[in-house]
C-alpha positions in Angstrom: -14.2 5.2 19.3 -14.5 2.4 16.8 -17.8 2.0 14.9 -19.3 5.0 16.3 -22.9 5.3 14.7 -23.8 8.0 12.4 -25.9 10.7 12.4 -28.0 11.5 9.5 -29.1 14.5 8.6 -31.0 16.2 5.3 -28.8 18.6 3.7 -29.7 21.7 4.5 -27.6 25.1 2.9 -26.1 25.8 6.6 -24.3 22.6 5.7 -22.4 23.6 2.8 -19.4 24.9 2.9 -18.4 28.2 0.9 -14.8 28.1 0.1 -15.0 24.0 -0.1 -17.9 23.0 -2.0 -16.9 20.3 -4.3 -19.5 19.4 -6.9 -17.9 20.0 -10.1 -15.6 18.4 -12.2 -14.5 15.0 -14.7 -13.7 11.4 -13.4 -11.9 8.9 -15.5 -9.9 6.2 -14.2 -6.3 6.9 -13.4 -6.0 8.0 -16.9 -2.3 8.7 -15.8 0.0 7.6 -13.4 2.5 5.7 -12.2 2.4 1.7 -12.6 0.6 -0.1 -10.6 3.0 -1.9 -7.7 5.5 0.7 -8.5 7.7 1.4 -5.4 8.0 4.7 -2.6 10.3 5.9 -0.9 8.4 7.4 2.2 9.9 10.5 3.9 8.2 10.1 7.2 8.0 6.3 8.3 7.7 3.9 6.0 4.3 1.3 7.9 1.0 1.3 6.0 -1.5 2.4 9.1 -3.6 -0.2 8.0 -4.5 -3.6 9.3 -4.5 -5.5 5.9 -1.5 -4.1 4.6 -0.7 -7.1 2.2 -3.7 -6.8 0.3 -2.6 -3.0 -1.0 -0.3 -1.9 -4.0 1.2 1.5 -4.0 -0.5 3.0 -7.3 -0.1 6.8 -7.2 1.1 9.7 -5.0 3.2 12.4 -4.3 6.0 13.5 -1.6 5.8 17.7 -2.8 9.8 17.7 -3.8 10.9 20.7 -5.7 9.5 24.5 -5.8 6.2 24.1 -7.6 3.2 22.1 -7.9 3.2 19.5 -10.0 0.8 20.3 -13.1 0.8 16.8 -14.3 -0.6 15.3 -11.0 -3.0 18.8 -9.4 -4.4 22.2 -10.3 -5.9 24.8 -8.7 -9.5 24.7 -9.1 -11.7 27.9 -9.6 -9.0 30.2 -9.5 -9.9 33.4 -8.9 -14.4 32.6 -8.8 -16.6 33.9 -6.1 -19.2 31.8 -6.9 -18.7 29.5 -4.0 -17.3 31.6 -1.3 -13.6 33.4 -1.3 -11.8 32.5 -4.5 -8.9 30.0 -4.8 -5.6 32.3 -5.3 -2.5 30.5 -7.1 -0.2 32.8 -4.7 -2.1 30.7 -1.7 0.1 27.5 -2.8 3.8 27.5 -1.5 5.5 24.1 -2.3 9.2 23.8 -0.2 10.8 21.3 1.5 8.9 18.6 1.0 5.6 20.0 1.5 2.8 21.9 -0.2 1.2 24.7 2.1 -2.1 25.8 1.1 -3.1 29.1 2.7 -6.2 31.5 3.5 -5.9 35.5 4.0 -8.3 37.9 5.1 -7.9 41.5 5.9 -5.7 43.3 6.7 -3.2 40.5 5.8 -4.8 40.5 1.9 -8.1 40.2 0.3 -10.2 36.9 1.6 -8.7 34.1 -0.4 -8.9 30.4 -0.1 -6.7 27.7 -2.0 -8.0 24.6 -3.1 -6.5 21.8 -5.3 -7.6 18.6 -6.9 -6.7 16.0 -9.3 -9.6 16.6 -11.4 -9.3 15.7 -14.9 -6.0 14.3 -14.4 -6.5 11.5 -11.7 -9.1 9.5 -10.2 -9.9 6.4 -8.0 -12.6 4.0 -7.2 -11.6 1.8 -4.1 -8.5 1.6 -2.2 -6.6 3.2 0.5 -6.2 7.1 0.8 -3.3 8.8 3.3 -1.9 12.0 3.8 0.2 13.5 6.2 -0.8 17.0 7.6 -0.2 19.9 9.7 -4.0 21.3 9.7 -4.9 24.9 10.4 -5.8 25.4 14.1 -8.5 28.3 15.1 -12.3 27.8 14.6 -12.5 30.6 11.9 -11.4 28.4 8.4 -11.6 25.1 7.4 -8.9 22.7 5.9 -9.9 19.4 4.6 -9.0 16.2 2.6 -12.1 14.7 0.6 -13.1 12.8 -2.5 -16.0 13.7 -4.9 -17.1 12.8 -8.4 -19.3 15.3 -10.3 -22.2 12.6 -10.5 -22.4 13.6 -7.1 -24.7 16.4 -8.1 -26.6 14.6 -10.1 -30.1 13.7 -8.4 -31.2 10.1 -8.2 -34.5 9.1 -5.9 -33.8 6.9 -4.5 -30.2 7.2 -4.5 -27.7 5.0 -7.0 -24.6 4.9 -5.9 -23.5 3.0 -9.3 -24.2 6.1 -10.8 -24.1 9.2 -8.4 -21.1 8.4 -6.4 -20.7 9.8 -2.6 -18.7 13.1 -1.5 -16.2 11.2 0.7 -15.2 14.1 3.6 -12.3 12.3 5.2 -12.0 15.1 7.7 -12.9 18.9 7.6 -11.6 20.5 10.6 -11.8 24.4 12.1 -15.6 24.2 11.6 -18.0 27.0 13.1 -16.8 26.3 16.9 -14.7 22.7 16.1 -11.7 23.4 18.0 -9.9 20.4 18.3 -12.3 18.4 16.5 -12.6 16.7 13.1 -16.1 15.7 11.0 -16.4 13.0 9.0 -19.1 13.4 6.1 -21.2 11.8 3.3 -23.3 13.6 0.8 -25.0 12.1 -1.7 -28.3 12.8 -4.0 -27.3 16.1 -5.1 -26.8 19.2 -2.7 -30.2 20.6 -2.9 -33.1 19.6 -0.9 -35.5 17.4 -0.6 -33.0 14.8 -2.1 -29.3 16.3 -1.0 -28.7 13.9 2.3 -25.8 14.2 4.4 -24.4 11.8 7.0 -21.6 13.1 9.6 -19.9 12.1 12.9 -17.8 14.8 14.8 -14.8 13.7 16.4 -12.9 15.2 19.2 -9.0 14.8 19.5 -7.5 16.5 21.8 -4.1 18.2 20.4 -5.1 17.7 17.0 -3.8 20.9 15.5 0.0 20.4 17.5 2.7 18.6 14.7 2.2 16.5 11.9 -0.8 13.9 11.8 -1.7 10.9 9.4 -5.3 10.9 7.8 -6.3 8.2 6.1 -9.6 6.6 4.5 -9.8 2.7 3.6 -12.6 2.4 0.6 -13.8 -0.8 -0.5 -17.1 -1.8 -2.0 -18.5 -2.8 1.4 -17.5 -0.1 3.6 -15.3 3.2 4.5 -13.5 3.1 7.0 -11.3 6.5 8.5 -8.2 6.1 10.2 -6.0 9.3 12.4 -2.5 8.5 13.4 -3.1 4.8 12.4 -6.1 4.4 14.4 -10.0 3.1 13.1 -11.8 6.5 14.1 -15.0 5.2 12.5 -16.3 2.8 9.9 -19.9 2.7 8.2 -21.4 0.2 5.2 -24.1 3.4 4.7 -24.1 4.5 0.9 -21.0 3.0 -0.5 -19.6 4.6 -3.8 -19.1 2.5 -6.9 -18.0 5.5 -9.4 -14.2 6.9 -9.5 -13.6 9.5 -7.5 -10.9 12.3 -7.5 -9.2 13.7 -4.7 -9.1 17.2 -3.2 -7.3 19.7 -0.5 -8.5 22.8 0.7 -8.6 24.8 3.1 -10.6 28.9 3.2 -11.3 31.2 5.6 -15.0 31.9 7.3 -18.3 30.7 5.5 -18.7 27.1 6.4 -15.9 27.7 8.8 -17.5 30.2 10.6 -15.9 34.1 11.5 -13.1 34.8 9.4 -11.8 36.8 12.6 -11.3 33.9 14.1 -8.8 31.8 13.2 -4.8 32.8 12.3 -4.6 35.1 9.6 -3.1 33.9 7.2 -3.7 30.4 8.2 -1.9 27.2 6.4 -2.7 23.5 6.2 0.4 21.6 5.4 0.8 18.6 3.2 3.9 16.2 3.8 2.7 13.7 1.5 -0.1 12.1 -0.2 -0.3 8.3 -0.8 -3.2 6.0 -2.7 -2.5 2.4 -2.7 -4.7 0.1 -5.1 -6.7 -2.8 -3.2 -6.2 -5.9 -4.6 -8.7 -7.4 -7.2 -11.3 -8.9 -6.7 -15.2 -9.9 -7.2 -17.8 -8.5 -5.0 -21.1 -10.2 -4.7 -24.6 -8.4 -3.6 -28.2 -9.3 -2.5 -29.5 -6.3 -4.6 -29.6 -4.1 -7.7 -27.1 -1.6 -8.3 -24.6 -3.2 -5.6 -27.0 -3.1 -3.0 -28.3 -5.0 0.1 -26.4 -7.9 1.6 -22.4 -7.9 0.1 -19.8 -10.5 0.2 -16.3 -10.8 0.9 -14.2 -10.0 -1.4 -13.8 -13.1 -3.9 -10.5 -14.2 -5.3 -9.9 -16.5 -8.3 -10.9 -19.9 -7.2 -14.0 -22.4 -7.0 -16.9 -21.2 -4.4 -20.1 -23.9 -3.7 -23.2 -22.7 -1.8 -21.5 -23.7 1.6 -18.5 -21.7 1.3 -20.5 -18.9 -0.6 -22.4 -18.5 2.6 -19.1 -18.2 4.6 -17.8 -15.5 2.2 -21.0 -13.5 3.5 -22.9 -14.8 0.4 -26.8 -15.9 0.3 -28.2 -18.9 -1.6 -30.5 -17.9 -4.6 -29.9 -14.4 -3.8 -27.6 -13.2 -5.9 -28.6 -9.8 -8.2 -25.5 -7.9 -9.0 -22.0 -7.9 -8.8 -18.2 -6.2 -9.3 -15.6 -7.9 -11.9 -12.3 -6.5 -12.4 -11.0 -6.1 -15.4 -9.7 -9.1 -17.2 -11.3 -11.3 -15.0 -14.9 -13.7 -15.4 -17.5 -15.0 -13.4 -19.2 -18.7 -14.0 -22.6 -18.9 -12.3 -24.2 -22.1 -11.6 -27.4 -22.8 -11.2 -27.2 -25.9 -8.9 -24.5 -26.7 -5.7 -21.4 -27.9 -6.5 -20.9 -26.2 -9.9 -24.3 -28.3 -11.8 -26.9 -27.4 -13.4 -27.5 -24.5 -15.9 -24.5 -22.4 -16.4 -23.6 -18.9 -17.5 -19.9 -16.5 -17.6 -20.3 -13.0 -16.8 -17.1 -11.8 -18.8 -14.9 -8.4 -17.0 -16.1 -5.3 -15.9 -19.3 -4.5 -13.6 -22.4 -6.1 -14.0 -25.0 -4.2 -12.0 -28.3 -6.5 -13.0 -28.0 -10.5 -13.8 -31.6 -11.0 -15.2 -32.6 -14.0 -15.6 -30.0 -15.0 -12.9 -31.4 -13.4 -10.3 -32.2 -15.2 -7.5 -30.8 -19.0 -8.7 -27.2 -18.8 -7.9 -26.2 -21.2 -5.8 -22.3 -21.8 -6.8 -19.8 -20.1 -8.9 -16.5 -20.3 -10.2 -14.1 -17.0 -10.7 -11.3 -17.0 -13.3 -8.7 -13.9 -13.4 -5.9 -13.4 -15.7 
């Protein structure tokens, strides 16, 4: 089911969800957390379901040991508000034995309740690999899911700036209206009112979905997403890549977007075993456009690049307009081949526009620390 194409749809209010709108919120990059390469000890298998494993650093996570949730890496968000379907109840989060369980009530079991947490404010991401292990609610009445977001999501840009918007990443909802056994895989971007709010989404049936534990995963670099189940590529797209940090949510709430609240186990439960992010490796991105769009390149590591082997990185002679830098790294761009001609460094950090370098590039060389 590899490279499935997507569907794309305008945003319409029967597409958002009640209990798991996520538009709201502050994203700073991992403004704490643990070291970068700092070591885990996994509790359920220790294989990064990846193919590229070597170019990933463990860089933040957490295995739910103890009897609470930990305040220094989640919180509950919109505890106890309406606005946006049945409100998030801290009595809805259960961490023991290794797991967080978020659940969803409905009469007569207890008043409609969702739970939803996020490291907003505390945590967030741009790029890199994102896994969890779950047990997801089964029934077609409530929805669980595992997604990114950035509050620049809501802001509205026409056309569409993913430099400065971001992309709601849906890594999976499941349970939705009459999903049994299936998962959907969404994008929403330009806000989440028409005419701009856009959504892109691929349903994907898996038969046995909701029996035992399952791995859930989303590779994000700046030339693609790509979502993974059980180790497996489910589907991969270059459409509308995000370049803004991102934060990372769970939730799961009973009817609205789901569908009948009658319908699914009440109380249901969507259980987390763990929740990894690994940092991708640095390196410098190249693209044919503004803002990171058009053509991209592979990713660039330290090192001497003439036109020839620019074009084999997925480069374009003279075509060069904007481009990614990590930190503490710079960027020499020629004007000639082999490294002659007018020169200029691009020092750290992203550089969305080159000016008066647009369109001359023909070699480069790329320096990190």
């Amino acid at each position: 089911m590899n490279k499935i194409i997507w569907l794309l749809f305008f945003l319409s209010p029967a597409f958002l969800p009640s209990a798991l709108n996520s538009c709201a919120g502050n994203s700073n990059s991992n403004k704490k957390g643990e070291q970068s390469g700092a070591q885990i000890l996994p509790k359920s298998g220790n294989r990064l379901n990846i193919p590229n494993p070597a170019e990933y650093t463990f860089a933040w996570g957490d295995e739910f040991e103890g009897n609470h949730l930990d305040s220094k890496k989640w919180f509950l968000r919109r505890e106890g508000d309406p606005s946006f379907g049945p409100p998030n109840t801290k009595g809805n989060i259960q961490v023991a034995n290794g797991h967080v369980t978020l659940l969803s009530k409905a009469p007569p079991v207890g008043p409609l309740s969702a739970a939803e947490i996020s490291t907003e404010n505390l945590f967030d991401f741009r790029y890199g690999y994102f896994e969890i292990r779950a047990q997801l609610s089964s029934g077609v009445g409530g929805e669980c899911a595992f997604w990114m977001t950035t509050p620049k999501t809501s802001v509205v840009s026409n056309p569409f700036d993913p430099a400065i918007s971001g992309v709601e990443i849906d890594i999976f909802e499941n349970g939705i209206s009459k999903g049994v056994n299936k998962l959907f895989y969404s994008l929403h971007w330009g806000g989440y009112e028409p005419p701009h709010a856009k959504l892109l989404t691929h349903v994907d049936s898996i038969p046995g979905i909701y029996a035992g534990f399952h791995t859930f995963a989303l590779e994000w670099t700046p030339r693609k997403y790509s979502i993974y189940v059980d180790g497996k590529e489910r589907i991969t797209t270059d459409t509308i890549v995000s370049h803004v940090p991102e934060f990372i949510l769970l939730g799961i709430g009973p009817g609205g977007f789901g569908g009948s609240a009658a319908l699914f186990p009440n109380p249901s439960s969507f259980v987390v075993d763990y929740i990894r992010v690994y940092n991708r490796r640095p390196e410098v991105t190249l693209f044919g456009g503004t803002n990171f769009r058009s053509w991209v390149s592979n990713g660039l590591l330290a090192g001497s690049y003439n036109t020839a082997q620019l074009l084999a990185n997925g480069g374009i002679d003279n075509a060069l307009f904007s481009v990614e830098i990590p930190t503490g790294w710079t960027v020499t761009l020629f004007e000639e081949d082999n490294f002659t001609g007018k020169s200029t460094m691009l020092n750290a950090g992203d550089i969305k526009n080159l000016g008066a370098w647009n369109g001359i590039t023909s070699s480069l060389k790329i320096s990190s620390p």
